[in-house]
KEKE-3310 file (N, C-alpha, C; in steps of 0.2 Angstrom, whole numbers, plus 5000, padded with zeros to 4 digits):
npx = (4797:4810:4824:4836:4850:4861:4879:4884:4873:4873:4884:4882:4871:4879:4889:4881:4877:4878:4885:4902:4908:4922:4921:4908:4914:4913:4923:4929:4921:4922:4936:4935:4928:4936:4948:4943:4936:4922:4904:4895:4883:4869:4856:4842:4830:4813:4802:4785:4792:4804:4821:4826:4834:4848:4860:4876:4879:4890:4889:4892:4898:4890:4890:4885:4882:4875:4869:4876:4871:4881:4886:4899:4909:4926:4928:4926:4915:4899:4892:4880:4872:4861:4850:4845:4827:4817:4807:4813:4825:4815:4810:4821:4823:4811:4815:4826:4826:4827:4838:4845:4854:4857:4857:4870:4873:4883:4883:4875:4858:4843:4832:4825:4831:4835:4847:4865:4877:4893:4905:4916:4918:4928:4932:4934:4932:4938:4938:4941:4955:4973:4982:4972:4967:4978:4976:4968:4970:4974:4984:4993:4996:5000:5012:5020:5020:5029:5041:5045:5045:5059:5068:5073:5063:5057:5045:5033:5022:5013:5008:5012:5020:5032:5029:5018:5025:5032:5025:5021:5031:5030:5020:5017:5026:5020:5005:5010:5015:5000:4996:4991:4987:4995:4988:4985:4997:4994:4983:4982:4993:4981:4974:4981:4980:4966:4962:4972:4978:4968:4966:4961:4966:4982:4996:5006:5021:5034:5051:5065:5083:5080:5076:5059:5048:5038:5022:5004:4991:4980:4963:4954:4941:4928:4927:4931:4944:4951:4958:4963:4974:4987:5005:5020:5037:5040:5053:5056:5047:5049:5053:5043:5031:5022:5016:5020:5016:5002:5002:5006:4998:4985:4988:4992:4980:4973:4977:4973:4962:4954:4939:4933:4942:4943:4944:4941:4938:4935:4934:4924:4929:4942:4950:4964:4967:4956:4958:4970:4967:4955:4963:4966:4958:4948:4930:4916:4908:4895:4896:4887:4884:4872:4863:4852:4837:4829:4823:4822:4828:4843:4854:4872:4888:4904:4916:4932:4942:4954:4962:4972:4975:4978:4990:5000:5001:5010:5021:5024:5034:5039:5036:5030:5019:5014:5011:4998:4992:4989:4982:4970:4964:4955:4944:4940:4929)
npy = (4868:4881:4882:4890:4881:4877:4875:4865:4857:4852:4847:4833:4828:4828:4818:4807:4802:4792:4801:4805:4817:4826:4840:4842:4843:4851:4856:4861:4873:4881:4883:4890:4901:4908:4909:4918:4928:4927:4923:4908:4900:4891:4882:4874:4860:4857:4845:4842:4846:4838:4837:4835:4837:4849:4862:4869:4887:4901:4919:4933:4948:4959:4970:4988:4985:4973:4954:4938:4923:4908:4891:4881:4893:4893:4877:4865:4858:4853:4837:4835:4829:4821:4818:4834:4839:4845:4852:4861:4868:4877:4884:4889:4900:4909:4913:4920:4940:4956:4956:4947:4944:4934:4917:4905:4889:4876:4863:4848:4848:4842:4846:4846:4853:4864:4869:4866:4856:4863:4859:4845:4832:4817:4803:4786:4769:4760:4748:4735:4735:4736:4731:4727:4740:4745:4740:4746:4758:4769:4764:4773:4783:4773:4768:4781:4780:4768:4775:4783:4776:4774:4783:4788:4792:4797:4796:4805:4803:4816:4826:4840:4858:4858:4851:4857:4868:4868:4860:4874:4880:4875:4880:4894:4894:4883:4893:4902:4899:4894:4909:4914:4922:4916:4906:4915:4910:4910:4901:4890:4886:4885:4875:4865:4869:4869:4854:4844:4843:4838:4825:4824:4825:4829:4830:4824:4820:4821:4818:4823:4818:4824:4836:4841:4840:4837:4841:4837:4840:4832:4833:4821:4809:4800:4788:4792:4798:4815:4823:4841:4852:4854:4855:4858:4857:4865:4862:4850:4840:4830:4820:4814:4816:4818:4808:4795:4801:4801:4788:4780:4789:4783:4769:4769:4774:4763:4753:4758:4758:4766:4767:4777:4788:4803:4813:4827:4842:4847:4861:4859:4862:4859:4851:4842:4840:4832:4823:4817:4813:4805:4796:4787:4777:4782:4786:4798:4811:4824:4842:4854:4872:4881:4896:4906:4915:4929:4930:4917:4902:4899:4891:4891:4899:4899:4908:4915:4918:4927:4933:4942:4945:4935:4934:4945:4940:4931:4936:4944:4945:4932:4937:4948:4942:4933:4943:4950:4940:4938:4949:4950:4939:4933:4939:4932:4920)
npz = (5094:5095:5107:5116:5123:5137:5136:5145:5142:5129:5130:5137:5129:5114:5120:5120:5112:5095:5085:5081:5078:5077:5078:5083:5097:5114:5115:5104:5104:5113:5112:5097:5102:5111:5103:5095:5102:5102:5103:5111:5104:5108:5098:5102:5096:5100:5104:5109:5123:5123:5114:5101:5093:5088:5086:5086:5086:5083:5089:5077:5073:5061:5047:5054:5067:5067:5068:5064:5064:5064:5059:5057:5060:5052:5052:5043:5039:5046:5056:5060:5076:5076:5063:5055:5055:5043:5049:5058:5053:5044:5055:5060:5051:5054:5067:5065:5069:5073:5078:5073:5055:5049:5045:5045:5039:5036:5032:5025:5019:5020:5011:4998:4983:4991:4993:4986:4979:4982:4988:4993:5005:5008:5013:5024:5026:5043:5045:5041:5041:5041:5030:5021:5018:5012:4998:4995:4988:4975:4959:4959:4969:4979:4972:4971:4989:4989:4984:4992:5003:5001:5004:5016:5025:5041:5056:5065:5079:5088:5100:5108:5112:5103:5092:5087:5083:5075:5065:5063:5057:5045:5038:5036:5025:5018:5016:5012:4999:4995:4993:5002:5020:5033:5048:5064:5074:5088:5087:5083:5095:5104:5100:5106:5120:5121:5116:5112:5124:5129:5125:5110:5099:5088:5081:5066:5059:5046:5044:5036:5037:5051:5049:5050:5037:5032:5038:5047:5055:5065:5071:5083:5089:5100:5087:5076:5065:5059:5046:5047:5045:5034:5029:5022:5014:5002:4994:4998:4992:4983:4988:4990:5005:5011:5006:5012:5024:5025:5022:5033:5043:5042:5045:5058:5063:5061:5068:5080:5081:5078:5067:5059:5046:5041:5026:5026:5019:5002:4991:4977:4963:4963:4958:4959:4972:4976:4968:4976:4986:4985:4979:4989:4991:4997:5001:4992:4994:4994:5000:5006:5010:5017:5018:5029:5028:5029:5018:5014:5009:5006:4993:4998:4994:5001:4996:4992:4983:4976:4964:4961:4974:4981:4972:4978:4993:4989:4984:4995:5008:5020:5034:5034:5031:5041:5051:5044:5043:5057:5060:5053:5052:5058:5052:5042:5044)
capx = (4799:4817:4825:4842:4851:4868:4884:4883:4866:4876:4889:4879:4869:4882:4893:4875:4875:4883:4891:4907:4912:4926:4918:4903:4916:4911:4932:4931:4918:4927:4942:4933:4926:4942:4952:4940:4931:4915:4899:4893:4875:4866:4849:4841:4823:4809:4795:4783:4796:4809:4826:4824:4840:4853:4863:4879:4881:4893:4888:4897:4896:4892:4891:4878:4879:4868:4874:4873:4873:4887:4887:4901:4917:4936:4926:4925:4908:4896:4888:4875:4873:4854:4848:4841:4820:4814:4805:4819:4826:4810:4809:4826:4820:4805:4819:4827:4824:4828:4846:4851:4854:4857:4859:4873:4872:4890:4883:4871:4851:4837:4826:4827:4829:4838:4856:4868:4883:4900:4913:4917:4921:4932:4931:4938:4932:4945:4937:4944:4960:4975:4982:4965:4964:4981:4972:4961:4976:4978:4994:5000:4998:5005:5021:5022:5024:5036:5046:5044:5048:5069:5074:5075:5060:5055:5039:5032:5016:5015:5005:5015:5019:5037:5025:5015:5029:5036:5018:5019:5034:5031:5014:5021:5029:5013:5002:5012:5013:4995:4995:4986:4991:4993:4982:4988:5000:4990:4976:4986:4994:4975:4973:4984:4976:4960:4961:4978:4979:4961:4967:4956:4970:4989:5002:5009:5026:5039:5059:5073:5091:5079:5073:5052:5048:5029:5016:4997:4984:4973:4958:4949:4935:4926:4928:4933:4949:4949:4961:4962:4978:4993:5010:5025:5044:5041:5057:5055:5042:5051:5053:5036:5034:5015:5011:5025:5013:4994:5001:5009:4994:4982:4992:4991:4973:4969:4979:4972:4954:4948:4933:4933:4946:4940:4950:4942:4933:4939:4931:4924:4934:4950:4952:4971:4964:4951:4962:4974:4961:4950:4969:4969:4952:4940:4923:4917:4900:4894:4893:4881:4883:4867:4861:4844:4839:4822:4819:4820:4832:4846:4863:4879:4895:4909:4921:4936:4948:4956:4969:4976:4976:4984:4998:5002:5001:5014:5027:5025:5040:5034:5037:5024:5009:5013:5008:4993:4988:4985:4976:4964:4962:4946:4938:4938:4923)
capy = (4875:4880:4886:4890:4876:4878:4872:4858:4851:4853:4842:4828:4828:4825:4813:4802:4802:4791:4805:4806:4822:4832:4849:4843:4842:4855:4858:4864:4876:4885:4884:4898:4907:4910:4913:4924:4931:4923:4922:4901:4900:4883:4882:4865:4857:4853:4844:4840:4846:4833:4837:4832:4840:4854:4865:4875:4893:4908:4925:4936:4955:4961:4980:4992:4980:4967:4948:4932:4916:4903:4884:4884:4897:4888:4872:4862:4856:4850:4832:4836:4824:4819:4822:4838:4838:4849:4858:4866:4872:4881:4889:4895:4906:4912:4913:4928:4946:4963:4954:4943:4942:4928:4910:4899:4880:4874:4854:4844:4847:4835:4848:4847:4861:4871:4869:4863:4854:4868:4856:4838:4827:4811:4797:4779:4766:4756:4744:4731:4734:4740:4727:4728:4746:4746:4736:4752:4761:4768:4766:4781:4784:4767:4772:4786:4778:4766:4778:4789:4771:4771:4790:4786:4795:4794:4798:4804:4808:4820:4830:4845:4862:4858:4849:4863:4874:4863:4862:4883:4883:4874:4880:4899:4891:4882:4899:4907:4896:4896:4916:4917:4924:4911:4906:4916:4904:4908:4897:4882:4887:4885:4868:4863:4868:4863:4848:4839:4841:4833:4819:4827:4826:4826:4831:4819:4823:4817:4821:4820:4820:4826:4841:4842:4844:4838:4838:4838:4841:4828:4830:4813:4812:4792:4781:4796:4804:4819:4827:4847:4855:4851:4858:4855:4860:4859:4859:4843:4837:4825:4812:4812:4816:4818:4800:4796:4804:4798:4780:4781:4789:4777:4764:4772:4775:4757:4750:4761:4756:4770:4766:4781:4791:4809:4817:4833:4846:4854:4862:4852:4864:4856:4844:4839:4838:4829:4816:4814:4811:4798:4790:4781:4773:4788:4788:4806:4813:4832:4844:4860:4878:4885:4903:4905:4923:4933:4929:4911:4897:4896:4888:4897:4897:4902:4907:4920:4919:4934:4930:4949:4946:4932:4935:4949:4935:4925:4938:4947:4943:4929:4940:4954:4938:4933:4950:4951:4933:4939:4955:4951:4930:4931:4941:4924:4917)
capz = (5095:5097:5113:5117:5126:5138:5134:5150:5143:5124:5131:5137:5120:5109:5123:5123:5103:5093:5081:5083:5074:5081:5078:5089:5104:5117:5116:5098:5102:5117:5108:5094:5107:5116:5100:5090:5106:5097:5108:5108:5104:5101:5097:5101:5093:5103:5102:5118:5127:5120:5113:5097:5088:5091:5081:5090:5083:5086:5086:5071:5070:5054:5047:5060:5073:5066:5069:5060:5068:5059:5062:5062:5058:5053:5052:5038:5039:5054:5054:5065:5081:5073:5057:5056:5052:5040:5053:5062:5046:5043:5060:5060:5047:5059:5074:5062:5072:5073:5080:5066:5048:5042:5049:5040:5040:5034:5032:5019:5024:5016:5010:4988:4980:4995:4994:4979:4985:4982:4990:4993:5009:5007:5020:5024:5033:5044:5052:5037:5044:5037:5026:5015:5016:5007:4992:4987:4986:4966:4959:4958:4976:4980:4968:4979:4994:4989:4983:4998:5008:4999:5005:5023:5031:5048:5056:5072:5081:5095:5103:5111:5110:5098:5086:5085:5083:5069:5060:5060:5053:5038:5039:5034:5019:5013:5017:5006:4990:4991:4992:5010:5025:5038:5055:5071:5080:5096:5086:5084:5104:5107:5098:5109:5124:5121:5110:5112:5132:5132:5120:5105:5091:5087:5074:5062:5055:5044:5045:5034:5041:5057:5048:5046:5031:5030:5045:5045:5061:5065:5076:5084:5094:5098:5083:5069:5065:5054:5045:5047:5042:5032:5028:5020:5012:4993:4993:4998:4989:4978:4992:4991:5012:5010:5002:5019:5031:5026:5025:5041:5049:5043:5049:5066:5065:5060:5071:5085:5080:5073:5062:5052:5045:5038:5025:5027:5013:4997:4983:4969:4956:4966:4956:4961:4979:4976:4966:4978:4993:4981:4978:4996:4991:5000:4996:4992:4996:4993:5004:5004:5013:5016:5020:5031:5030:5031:5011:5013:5011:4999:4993:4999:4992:5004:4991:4993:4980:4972:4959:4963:4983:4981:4970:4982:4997:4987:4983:5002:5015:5024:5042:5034:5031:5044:5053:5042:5046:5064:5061:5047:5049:5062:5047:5037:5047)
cpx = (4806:4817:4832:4844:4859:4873:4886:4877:4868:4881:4889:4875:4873:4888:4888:4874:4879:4888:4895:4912:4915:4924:4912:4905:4916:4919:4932:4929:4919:4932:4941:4929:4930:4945:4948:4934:4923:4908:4895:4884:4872:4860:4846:4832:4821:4803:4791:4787:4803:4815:4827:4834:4843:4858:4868:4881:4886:4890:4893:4895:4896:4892:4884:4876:4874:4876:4871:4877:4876:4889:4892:4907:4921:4933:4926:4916:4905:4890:4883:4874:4865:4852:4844:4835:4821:4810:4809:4823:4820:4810:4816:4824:4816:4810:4823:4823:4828:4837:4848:4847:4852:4856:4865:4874:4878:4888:4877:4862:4848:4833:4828:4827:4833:4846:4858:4877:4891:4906:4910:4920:4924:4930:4932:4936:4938:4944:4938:4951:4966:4979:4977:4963:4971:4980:4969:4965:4977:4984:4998:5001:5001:5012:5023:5024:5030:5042:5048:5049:5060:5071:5072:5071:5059:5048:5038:5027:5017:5010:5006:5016:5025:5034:5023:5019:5032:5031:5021:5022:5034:5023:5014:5021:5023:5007:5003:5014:5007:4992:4990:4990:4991:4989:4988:4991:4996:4986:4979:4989:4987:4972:4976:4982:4970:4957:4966:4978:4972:4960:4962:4961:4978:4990:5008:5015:5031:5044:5062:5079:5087:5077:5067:5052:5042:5025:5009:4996:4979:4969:4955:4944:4931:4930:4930:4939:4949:4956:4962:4969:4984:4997:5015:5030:5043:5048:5059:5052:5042:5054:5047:5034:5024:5011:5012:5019:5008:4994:5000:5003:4988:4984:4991:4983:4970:4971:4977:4963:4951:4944:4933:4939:4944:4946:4948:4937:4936:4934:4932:4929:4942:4951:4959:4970:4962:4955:4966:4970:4958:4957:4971:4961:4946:4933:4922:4910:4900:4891:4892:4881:4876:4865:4854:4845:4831:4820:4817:4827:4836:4853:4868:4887:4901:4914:4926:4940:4948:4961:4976:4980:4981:4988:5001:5005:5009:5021:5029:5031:5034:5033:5031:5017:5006:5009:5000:4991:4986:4982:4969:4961:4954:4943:4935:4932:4920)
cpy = (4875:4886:4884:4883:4878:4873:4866:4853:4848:4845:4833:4825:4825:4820:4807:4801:4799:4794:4805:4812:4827:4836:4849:4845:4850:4860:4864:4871:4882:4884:4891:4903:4910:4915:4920:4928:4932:4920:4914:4905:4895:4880:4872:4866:4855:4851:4841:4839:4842:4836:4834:4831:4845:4856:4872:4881:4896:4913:4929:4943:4956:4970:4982:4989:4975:4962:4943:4928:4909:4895:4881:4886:4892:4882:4870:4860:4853:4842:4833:4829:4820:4822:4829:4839:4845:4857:4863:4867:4878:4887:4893:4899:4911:4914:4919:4934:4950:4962:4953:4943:4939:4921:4907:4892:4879:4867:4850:4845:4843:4838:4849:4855:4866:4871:4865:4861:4859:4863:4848:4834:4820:4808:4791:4776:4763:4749:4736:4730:4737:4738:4729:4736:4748:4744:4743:4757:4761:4767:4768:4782:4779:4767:4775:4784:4774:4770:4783:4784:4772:4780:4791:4790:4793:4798:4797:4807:4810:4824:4835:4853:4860:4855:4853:4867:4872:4861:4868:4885:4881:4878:4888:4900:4890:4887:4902:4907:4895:4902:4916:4918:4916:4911:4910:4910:4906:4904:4891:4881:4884:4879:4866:4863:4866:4857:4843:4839:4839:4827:4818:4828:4825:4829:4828:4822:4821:4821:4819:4823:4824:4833:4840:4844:4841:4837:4840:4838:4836:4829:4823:4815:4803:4789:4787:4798:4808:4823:4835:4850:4852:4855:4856:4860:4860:4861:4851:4839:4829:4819:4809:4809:4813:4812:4798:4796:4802:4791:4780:4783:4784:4770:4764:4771:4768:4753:4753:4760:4760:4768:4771:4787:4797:4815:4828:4835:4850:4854:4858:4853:4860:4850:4839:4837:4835:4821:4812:4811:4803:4793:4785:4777:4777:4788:4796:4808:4823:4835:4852:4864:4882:4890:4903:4914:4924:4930:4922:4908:4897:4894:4894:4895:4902:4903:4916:4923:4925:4933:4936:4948:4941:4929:4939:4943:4931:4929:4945:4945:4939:4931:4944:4948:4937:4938:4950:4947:4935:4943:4953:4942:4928:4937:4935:4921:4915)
cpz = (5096:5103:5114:5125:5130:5135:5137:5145:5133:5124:5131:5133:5117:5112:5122:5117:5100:5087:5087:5080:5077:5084:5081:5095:5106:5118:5110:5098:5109:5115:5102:5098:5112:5111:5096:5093:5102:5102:5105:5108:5102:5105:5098:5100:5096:5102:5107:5124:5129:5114:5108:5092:5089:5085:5085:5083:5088:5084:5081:5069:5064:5054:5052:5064:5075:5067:5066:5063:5061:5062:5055:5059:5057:5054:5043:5035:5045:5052:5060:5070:5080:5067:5058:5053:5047:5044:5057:5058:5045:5049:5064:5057:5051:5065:5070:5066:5071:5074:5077:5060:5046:5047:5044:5043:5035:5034:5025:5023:5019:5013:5005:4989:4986:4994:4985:4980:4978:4985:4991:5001:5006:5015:5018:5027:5035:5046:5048:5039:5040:5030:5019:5013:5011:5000:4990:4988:4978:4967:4958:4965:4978:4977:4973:4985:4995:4988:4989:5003:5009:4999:5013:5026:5037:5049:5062:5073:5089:5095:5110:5109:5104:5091:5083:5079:5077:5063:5056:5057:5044:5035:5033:5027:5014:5011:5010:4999:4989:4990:4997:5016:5030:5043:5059:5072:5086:5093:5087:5094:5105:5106:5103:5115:5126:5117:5113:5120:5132:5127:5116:5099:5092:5081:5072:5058:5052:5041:5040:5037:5048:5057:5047:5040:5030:5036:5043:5054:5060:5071:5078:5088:5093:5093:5079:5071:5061:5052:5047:5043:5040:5029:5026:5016:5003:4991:4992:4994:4986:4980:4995:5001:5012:5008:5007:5025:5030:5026:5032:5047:5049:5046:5055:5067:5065:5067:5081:5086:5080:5070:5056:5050:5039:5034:5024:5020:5010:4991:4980:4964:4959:4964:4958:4967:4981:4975:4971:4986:4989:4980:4985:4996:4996:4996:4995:4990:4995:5000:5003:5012:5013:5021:5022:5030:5028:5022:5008:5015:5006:5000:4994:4998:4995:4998:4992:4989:4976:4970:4961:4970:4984:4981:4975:4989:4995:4985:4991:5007:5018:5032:5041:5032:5036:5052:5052:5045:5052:5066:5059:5050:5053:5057:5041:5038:5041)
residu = (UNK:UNK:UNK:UNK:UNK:UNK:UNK:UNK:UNK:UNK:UNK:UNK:UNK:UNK:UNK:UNK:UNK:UNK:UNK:UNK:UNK:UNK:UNK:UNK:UNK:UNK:UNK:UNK:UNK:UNK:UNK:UNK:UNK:UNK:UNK:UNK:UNK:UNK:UNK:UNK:UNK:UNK:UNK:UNK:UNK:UNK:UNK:UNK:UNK:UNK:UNK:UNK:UNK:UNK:UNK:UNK:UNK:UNK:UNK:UNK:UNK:UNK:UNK:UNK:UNK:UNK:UNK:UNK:UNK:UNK:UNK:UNK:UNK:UNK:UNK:UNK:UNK:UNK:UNK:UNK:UNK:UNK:UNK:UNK:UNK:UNK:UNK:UNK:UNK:UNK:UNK:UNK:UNK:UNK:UNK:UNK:UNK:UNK:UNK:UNK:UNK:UNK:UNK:UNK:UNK:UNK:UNK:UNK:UNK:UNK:UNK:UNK:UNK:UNK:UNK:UNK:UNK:UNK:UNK:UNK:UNK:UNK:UNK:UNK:UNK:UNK:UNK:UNK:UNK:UNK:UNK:UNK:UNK:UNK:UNK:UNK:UNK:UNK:UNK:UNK:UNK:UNK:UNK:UNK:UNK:UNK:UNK:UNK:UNK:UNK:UNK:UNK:UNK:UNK:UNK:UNK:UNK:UNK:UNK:UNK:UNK:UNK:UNK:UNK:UNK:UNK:UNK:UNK:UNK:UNK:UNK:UNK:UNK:UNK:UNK:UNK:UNK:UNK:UNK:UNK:UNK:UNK:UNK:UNK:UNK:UNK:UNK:UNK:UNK:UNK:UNK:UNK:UNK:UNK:UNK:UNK:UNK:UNK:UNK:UNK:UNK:UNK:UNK:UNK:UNK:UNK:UNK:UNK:UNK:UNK:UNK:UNK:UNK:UNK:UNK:UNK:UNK:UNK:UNK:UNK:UNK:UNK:UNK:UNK:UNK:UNK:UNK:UNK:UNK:UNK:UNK:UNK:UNK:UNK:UNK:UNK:UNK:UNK:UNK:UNK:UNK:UNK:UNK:UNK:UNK:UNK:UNK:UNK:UNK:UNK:UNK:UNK:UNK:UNK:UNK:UNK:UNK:UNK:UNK:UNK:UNK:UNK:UNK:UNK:UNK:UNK:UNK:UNK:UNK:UNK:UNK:UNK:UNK:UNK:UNK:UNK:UNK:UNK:UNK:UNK:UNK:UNK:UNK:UNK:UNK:UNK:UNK:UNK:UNK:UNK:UNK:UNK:UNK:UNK:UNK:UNK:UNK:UNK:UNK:UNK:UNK:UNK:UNK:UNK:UNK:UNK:UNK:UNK:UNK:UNK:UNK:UNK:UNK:UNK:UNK:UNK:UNK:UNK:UNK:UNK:UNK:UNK:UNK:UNK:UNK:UNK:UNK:UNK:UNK:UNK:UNK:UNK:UNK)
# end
C-alpha cells in the first residue's frame, strides 16, 4: 500500500541508505519548496507494514486547480534510494483522484515497454585515483587541457555568496547565448543557504588576470559529486577555461575521496554535449521521463525548445531576461 510519509521519517530513510544522490538530500527538497513555494509530498511503499521504497514529490498547480505531483522539478533526474518495484508504479496510478492529474517520474523505472530513454547521464568512477582517471581521457580533451595549462589560469573553489555572485554573472551571458532567460538569483542565493552552508556543494571557478571567466555548481552528498550548472565568457573560450575546470575539479574530487563524479543529464539529440562529457572517459546510461496518469503509464519527453522564443531570448537586453527569468522561470517545472 502507499502512505504519505514526513519529511523527518524521509530524512532518516535516505541518511540509512546507501544512495548517495544529492537530490535525495532532505536540503534539496526544502530548498524547491522555499523557492517556488511548492508543497513537499513523498509517497512511501509499504508492505506488512515495512518501508519498502519512497519517492519525494512536489505539489504543481495546473489549469482549474487540478495538481500533478512531480518527482522532481529543476532536477535532472532522481536515483531513487531502493529500486522501485513494479508494484508501486502500478499503484501510483490507482493513488490518482479527483486531486491529481498526472504523476511524473523523472528517473529510469524497470517495467519494459513503459518508458523510452529521451536523455543521457554521464558518470566516472574515482576510486582509481586521479593519475588513472587521466588515462581515459580522449585526446582532444587532453589537447585542451594542455593548452588551457600554457595561458596562465588559475582556479578556485568556494563556497560563499561572492562565488555565487561571480557564477550569475557569467551565468547571464551563457543564458543568453543559449536563448533562455536565466534562474532567479534568489535560486542560487538559496543554494547557498541550503546546500553550501550545510556543506552540500560549492562553485568551481576559473580566472584570467583575476577576471572569472568559467564557473560551474557542483552539488555533493556521501561519496557522489554531481555536476549541476555551468557558465562561462565565450569570449574566453579560446583558452579553453572549461577543459581548466573539470580537470581541476576532478583532481579535487579524487583527491577528496569521492567515489563518483556525476556529469549530469542532456539530451540525446546534444550530440556536442554528449561528446564532451564522454571525452573525460564517463560512462553514459539512458535515462527515462515517465508520466503516470488515469490512462496508464507512458514515456515523457520534457521538451521546450522554440527556435522563435529563443531567438527573441538571444537578441533581448540582458537586464529585460533577466526580469523575465524571475517572473516566468518557476513555470519551467
Amino acid at each position: 500500500m502507499i502512505k504519505e510519509i514526513d519529511i523527518q521519517q524521509w530524512q532518516k530513510y535516505t541518511e540509512e541508505s546507501l544512495n548517495d544522490n544529492p537530490f535525495l538530500h532532505v536540503q534539496w527538497l526544502l530548498l524547491l519548496s522555499t523557492q517556488y513555494k511548492l508543497s513537499i509530498k513523498i509517497l512511501g511503499y509499504f508492505e506488512n507494514n515495512t518501508l519498502i521504497s519512497a519517492i519525494p514529490f512536489v505539489e504543481k498547480k495546473t489549469s482549474f486547480n487540478r495538481i500533478k505531483l512531480i518527482s522532481l522539478p529543476f532536477t535532472d533526474y532522481i536515483s531513487y534510494v531502493k529500486e522501485l518495484p513494479d508494484q508501486f508504479i502500478l499503484l501510483l496510478k490507482d493513488y490518482l483522484s479527483t486531486k491529481y492529474t498526472s504523476v511524473e517520474l523523472r528517473t529510469q523505472i524497470s517495467m519494459a515497454g513503459k518508458s523510452e530513454p529521451t536523455f543521457c547521464r554521464h558518470y566516472l568512477n574515482l576510486d582509481m585515483g586521479y593519475e588513472k582517471i587521466r588515462l581515459g581521457y580522449r585526446k582532444n580533451t587532453y589537447r585542451n587541457i594542455i593548452k588551457s595549462a600554457k595561458n596562465n589560469l588559475t582556479f578556485k573553489i568556494s563556497s560563499d555568496l561572492k562565488s555565487i555572485d561571480e557564477f550569475y554573472k557569467l551565468n547571464i551571458l551563457t543564458r543568453k547565448k543559449h536563448g533562455l532567460p536565466p534562474q532567479p538569483k534568489s535560486f542560487f542565493i538559496n543554494i547557498f543557504k541550503y546546500l553550501f552552508e550545510c556543506n552540500l556543494g560549492f562553485v568551481a571557478t576559473v580566472y584570467t588576470d583575476n577576471k572569472a571567466i568559467a564557473a560551474a555548481i557542483f552539488f555533493t552528498y556521501k561519496n557522489t559529486i554531481i555536476y549541476k550548472y555551468g557558465a562561462s565568457d565565450s569570449k574566453h573560450l579560446i583558452l579553453r577555461p572549461n577543459n581548466f575546470l573539470f580537470d581541476s575539479v576532478l583532481k579535487y574530487a579524487s583527491d577528496n575521496k569521492y567515489s563518483l563524479f556525476d556529469f549530469g543529464i542532456c539530451s540525446r539529440e546534444n550530440t556536442g554535449l554528449r561528446r564532451f562529457k564522454l571525452g573525460w572517459g564517463a560512462k553514459e546510461e539512458d535515462i527515462s521521463y515517465v508520466l503516470i496518469s488515469k490512462t496508464g503509464i507512458h514515456p515523457y519527453n520534457k521538451k521546450n525548445y522554440n527556435k522563435i522564443v529563443h531567438y527573441i531570448f538571444k537578441t533581448l537586453p540582458s537586464k529585460l531576461n533577466v526580469l523575465i527569468g524571475a517572473i516566468l522561470y518557476k513555470y519551467a517545472a
